[in-house]
C-alpha positions, 0 to 999 in steps of 0.5 A: 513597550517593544514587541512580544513574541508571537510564538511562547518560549516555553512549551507547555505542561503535557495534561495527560503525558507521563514519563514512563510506560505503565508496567501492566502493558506486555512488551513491544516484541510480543504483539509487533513480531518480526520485522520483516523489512530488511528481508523484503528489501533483499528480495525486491533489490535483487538484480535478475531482471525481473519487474517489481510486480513479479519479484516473489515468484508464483503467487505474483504471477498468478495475480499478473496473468488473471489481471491480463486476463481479465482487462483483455476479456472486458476490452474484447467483451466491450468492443463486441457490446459495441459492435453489437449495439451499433448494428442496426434493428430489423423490424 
């Protein structure tokens, strides 16, 4: 008798795979457009010092120092609702 495998040495037929590409799809190139990795790759491994959060100049930036604004503006905002809520009320 001897063991079976559990596993099949064939692989099975692809229902709907075909060989080729249909011919009424535009190619590749034109909906995909240009790979813009190897230029990113440039900018965020250049060495000036800078962190990654801020290599792409003024719109990083901005975005850093509104973040900065606003976690410092809602912990100043809370720390006052605390305190405020902690006093106690005059009848």
């Amino acid at each position: 008798q001897g063991l079976k495998p559990l596993v099949p040495t064939e692989s099975p037929a692809l229902i709907f795979g075909t060989s080729k590409p249909p011919s009424d799809l535009p190619a590749a190139e034109s909906f995909l457009g240009k790979n813009k990795v190897p230029d990113l790759q440039k900018v965020f491994q250049r060495s000036d010092g800078l962190p990654v959060h801020l290599k792409r100049g003024v719109p990083d930036k901005m975005l850093y120092r509104t973040t900065m604004a606003l976690t410092i503006g809602g912990t100043i905002y809370c720390l006052v609702a605390l305190y405020i809520a902690s006093q106690p009320k005059n009848k």
